[in-house]
C-alpha positions as YAML, in Angstrom:
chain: A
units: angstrom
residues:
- id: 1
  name: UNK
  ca: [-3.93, -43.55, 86.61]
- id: 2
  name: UNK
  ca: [-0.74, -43.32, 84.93]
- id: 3
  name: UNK
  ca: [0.41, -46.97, 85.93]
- id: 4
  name: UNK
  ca: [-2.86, -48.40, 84.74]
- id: 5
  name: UNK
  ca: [-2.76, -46.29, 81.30]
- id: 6
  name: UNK
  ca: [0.98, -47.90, 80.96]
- id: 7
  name: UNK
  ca: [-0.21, -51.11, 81.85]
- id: 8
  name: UNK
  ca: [-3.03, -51.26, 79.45]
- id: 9
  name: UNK
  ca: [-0.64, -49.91, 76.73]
- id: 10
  name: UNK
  ca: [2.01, -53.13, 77.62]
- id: 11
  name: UNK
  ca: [-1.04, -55.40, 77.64]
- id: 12
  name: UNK
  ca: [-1.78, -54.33, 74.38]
- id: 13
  name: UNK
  ca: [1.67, -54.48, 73.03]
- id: 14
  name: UNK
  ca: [1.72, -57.31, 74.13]
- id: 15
  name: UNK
  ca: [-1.40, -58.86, 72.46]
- id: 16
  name: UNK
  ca: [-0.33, -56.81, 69.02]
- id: 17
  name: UNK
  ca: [3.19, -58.72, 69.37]
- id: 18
  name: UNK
  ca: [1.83, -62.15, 69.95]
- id: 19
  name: UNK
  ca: [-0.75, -61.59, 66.94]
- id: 20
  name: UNK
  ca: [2.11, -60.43, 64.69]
- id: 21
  name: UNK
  ca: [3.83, -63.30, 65.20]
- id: 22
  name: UNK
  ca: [1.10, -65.45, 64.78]
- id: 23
  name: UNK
  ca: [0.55, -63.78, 61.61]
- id: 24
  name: UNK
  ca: [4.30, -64.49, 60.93]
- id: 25
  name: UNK
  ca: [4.21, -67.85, 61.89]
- id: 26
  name: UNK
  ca: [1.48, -68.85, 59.93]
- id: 27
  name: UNK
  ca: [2.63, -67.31, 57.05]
- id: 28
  name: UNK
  ca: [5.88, -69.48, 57.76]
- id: 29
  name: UNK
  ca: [4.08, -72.88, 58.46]
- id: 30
  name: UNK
  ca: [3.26, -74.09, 55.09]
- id: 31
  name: UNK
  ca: [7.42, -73.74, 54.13]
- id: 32
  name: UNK
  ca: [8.27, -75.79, 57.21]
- id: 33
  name: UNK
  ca: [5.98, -78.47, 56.74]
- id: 34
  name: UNK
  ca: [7.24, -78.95, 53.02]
- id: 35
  name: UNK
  ca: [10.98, -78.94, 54.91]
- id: 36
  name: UNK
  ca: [9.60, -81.59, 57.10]
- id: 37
  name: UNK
  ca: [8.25, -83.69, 54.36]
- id: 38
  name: UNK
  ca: [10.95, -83.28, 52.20]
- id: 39
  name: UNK
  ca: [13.33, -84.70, 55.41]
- id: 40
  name: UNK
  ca: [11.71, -87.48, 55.91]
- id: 41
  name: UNK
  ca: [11.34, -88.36, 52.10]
- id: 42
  name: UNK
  ca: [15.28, -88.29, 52.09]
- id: 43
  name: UNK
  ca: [15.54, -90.18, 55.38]
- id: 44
  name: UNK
  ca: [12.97, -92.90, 54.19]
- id: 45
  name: UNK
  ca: [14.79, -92.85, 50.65]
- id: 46
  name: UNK
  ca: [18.53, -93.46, 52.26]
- id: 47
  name: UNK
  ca: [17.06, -96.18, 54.53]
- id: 48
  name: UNK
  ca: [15.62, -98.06, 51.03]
- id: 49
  name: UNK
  ca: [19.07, -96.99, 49.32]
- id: 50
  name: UNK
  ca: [21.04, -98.65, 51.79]
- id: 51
  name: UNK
  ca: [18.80, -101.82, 52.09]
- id: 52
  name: UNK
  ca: [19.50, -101.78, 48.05]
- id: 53
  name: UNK
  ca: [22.94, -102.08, 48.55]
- id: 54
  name: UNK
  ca: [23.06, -104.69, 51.25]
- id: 55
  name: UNK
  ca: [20.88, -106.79, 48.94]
- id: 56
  name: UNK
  ca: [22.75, -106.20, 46.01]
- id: 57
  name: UNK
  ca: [26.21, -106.93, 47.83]
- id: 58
  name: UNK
  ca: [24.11, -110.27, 49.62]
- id: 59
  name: UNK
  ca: [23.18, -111.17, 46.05]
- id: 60
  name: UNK
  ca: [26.64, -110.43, 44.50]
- id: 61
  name: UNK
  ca: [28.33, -112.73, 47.14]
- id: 62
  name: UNK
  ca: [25.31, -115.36, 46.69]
- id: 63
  name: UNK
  ca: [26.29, -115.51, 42.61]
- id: 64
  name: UNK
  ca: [30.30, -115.98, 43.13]
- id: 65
  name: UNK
  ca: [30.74, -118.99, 41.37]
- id: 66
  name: UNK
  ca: [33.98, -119.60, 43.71]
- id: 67
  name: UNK
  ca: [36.76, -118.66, 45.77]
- id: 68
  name: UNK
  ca: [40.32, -117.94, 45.38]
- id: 69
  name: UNK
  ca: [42.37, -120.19, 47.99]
- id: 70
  name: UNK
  ca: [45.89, -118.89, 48.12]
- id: 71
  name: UNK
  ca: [48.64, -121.22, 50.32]
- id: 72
  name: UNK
  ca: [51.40, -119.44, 51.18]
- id: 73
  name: UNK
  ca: [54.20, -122.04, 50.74]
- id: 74
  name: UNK
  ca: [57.39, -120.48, 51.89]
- id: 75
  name: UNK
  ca: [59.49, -117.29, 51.48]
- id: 76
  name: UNK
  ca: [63.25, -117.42, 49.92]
- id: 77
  name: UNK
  ca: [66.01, -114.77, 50.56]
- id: 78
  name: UNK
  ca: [63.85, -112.31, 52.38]
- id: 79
  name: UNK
  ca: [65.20, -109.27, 53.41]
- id: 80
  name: UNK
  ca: [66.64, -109.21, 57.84]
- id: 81
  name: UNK
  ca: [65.31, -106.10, 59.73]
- id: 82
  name: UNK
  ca: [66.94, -107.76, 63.02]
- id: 83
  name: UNK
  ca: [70.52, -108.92, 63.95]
- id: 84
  name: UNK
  ca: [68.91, -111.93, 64.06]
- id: 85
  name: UNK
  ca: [67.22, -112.35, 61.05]
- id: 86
  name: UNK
  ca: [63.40, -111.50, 60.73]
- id: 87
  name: UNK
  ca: [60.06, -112.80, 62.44]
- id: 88
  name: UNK
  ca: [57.81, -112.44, 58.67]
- id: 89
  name: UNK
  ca: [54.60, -113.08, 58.38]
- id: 90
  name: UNK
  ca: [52.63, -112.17, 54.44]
- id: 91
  name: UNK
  ca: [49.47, -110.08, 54.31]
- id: 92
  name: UNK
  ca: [47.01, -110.33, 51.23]
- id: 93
  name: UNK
  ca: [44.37, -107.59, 50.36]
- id: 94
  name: UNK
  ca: [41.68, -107.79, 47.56]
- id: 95
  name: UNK
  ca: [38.91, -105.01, 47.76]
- id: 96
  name: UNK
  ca: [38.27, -104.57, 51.06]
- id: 97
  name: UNK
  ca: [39.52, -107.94, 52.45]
- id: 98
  name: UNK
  ca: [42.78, -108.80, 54.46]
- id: 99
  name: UNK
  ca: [43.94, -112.11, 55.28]
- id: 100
  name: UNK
  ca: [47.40, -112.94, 56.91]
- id: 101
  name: UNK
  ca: [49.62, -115.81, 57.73]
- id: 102
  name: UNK
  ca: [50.97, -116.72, 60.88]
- id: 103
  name: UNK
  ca: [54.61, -115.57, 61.97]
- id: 104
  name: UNK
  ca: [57.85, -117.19, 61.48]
- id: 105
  name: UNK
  ca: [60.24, -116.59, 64.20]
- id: 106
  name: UNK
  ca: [63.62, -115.35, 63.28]
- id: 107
  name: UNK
  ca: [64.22, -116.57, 59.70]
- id: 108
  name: UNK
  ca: [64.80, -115.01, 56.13]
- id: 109
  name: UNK
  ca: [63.70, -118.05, 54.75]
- id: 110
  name: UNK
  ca: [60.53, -119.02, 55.92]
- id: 111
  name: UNK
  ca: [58.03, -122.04, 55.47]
- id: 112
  name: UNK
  ca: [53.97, -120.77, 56.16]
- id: 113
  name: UNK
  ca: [52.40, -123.52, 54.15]
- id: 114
  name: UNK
  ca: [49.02, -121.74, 55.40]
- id: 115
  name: UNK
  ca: [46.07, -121.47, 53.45]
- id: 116
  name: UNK
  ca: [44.21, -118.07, 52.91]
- id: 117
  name: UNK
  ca: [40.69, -117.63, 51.54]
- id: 118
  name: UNK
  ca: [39.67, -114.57, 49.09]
- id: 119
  name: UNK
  ca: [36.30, -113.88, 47.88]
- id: 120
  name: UNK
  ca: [36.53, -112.53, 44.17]
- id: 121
  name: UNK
  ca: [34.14, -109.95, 42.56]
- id: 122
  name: UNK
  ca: [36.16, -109.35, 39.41]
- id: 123
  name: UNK
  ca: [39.18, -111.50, 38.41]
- id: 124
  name: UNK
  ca: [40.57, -108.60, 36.87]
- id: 125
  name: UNK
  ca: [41.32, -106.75, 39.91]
- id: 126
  name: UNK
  ca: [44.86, -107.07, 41.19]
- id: 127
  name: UNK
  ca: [45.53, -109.07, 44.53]
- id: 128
  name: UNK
  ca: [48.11, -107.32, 46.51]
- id: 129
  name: UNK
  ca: [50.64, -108.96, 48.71]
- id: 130
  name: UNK
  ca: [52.82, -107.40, 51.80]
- id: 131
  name: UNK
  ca: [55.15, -109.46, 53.72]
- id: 132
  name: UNK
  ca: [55.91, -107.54, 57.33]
- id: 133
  name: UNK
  ca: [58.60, -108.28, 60.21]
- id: 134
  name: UNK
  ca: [56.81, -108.44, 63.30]
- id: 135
  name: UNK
  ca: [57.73, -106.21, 66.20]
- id: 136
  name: UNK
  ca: [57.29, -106.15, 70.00]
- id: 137
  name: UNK
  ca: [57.74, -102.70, 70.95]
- id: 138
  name: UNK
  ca: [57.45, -100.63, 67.78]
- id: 139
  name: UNK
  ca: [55.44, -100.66, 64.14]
- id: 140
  name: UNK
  ca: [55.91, -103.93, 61.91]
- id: 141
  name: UNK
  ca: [58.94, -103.25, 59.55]
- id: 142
  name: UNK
  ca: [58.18, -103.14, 55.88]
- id: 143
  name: UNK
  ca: [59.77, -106.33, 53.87]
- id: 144
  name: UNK
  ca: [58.65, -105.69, 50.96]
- id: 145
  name: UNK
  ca: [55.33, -105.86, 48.67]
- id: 146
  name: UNK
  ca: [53.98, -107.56, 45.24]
- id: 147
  name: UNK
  ca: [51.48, -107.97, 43.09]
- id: 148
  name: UNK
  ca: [49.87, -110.61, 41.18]
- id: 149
  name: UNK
  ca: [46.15, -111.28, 39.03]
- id: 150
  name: UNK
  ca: [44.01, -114.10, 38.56]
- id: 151
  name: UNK
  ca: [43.11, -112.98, 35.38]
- id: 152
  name: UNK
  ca: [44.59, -115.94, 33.45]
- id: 153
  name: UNK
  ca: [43.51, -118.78, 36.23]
- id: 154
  name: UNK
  ca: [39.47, -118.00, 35.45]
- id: 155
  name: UNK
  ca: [39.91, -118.18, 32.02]
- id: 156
  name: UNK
  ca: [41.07, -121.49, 32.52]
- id: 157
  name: UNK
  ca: [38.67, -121.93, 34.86]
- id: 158
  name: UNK
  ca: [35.35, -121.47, 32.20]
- id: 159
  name: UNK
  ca: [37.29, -124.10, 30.44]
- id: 160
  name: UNK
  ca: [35.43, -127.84, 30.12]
- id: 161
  name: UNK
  ca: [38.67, -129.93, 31.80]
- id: 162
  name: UNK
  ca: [37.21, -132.93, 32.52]
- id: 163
  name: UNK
  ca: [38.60, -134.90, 29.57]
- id: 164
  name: UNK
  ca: [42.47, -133.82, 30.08]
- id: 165
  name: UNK
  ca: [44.85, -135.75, 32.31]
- id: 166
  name: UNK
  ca: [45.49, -135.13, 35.54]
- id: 167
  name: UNK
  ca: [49.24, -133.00, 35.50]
- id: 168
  name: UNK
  ca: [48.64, -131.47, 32.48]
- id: 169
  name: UNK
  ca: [49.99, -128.11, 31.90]
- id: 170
  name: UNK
  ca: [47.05, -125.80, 30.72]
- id: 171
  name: UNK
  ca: [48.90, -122.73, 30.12]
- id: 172
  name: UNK
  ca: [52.17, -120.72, 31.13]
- id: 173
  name: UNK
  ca: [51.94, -117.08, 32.44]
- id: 174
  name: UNK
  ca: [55.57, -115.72, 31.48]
- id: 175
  name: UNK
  ca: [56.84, -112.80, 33.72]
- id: 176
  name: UNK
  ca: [57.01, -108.87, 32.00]
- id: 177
  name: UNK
  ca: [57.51, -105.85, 32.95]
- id: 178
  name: UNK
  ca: [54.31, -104.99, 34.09]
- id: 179
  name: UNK
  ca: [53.82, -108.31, 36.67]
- id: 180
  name: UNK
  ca: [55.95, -109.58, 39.66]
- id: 181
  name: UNK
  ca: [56.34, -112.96, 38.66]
- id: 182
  name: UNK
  ca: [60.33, -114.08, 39.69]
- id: 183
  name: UNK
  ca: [59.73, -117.19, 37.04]
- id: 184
  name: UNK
  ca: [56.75, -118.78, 34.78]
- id: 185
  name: UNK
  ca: [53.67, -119.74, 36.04]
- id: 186
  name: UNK
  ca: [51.71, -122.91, 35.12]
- id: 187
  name: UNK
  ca: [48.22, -123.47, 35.41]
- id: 188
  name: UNK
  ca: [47.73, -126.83, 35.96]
- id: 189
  name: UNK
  ca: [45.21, -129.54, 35.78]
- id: 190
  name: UNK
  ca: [45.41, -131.44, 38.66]
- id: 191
  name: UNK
  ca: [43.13, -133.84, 40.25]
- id: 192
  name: UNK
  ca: [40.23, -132.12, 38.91]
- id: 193
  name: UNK
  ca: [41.42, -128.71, 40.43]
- id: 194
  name: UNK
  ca: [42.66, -126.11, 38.68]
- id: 195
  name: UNK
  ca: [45.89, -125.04, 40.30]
- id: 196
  name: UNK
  ca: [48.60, -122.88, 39.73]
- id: 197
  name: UNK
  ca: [51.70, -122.19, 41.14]
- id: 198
  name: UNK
  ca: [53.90, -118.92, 40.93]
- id: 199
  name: UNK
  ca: [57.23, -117.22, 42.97]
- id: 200
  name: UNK
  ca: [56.88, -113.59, 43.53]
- id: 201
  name: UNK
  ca: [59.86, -111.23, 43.70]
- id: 202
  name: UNK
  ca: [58.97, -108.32, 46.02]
- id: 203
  name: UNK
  ca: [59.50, -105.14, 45.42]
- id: 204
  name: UNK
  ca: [61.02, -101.78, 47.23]
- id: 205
  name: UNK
  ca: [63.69, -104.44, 48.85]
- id: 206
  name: UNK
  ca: [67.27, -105.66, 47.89]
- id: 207
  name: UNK
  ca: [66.04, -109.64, 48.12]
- id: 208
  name: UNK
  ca: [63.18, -111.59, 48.50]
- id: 209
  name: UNK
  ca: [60.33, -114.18, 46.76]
- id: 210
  name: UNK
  ca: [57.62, -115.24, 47.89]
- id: 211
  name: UNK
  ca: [55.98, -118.92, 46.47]
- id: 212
  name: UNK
  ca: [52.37, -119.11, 46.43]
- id: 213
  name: UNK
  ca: [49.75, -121.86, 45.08]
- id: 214
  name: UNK
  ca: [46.95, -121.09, 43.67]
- id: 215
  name: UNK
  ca: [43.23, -122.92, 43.64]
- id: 216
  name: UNK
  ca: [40.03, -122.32, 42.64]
- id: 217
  name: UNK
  ca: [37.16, -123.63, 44.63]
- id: 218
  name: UNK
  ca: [34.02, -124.11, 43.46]
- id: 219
  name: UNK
  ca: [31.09, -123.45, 45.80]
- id: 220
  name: UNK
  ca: [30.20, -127.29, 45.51]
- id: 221
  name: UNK
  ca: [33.38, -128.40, 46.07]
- id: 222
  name: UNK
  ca: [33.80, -126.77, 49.56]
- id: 223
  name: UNK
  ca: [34.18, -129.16, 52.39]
- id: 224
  name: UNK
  ca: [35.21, -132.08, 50.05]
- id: 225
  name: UNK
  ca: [38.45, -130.40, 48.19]
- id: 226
  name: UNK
  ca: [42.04, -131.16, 49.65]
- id: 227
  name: UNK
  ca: [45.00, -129.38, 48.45]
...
């Protein structure tokens, strides 16, 4: 008798603890479908956010009127990390591009005459240039860094040239405090190209410049221009 009163009195605490929670539950089920809909809301909302921003950058790189083709021409005096000179090799950055040359092999004074492509979202923004020794066995040694903007090329650039002759001087970019020019810069007319040429002294070393040539390609000019 006494095991079936105790069983009846689990079998109904049993049955009072599953309605209770019921109860609970249900009282509970309302809040978590909100939570659910309010999850998938955000997850359906960063999905169209992020297809925003794919188009936008798509439709930002579709509207560049141009792009920035920098040759490397040589470097003069560079610094020598080795008893043997260097083994340098220049590395430009713009937002979140990075473009490099090939290396020289043991030389302070070398001669890249590569050409390196930069898409440009704002002309105002500052292109940055590294020039690295190359190592075997351990990190690439530091040989010194610089600066330079395009800010003066594309105003020349929304200029009507056509009229001009070919090798004229446009305008002069003189070096100050503030740039890393190692001389003046022309912008030349050239050819129908706007071009200009400039020689970079790097900074945080003893010695070093770096000369560089400038062009701006038009969009319909690429696959016909020629430096």
């Amino acid at each position: 008798m006494n095991d079936a009163s105790n069983s009846n009195k689990m079998n109904q605490s049993n049955r009072q603890g599953v309605l209770s929670f019921s109860l609970h539950f249900s009282s509970f089920f309302p809040l978590i479908l909100v939570l659910v809909y309010v999850r998938i809301r955000k997850a359906k909302y960063q999905l169209t956010e992020e297809k925003e921003r794919q188009d936008q950058g798509i439709a930002e790189m579709s509207d560049l009127p141009g792009f920035l083709s920098v040759r490397v021409l040589r470097g003069v005096n560079l610094v020598s990390r080795d008893a043997t000179g260097s083994d340098p090799y220049v590395v430009l950055h713009l937002d979140h591009q990075k473009v490099k040359t090939g290396v020289m092999k043991k030389t302070v004074n070398p001669v890249w005459n590569e050409e390196l492509t930069l898409a440009v979202k704002d002309p105002a923004t500052p292109i940055k240039l590294e020039v690295f020794d190359k190592d075997t066995f351990s990190k690439d040694d530091r040989m010194g860094d610089a600066e330079f903007d395009i800010e003066a090329l594309m105003q020349i650039v929304k200029m009507d040239l056509e009229d001009i002759r070919s090798g004229t001087v446009v305008r002069t970019v003189r070096p100050g405090r503030q740039c890393c020019l190692a001389d003046e810069s022309n912008i030349i007319w050239e050819n129908g190209q706007i071009v200009q040429d400039m020689l970079l002294k790097l900074r945080n070393v003893e010695t070093g410049v770096v000369h560089l040539q400038l062009k701006w390609v038009k969009i319909t000019d690429i696959g016909s221009s020629t430096w």
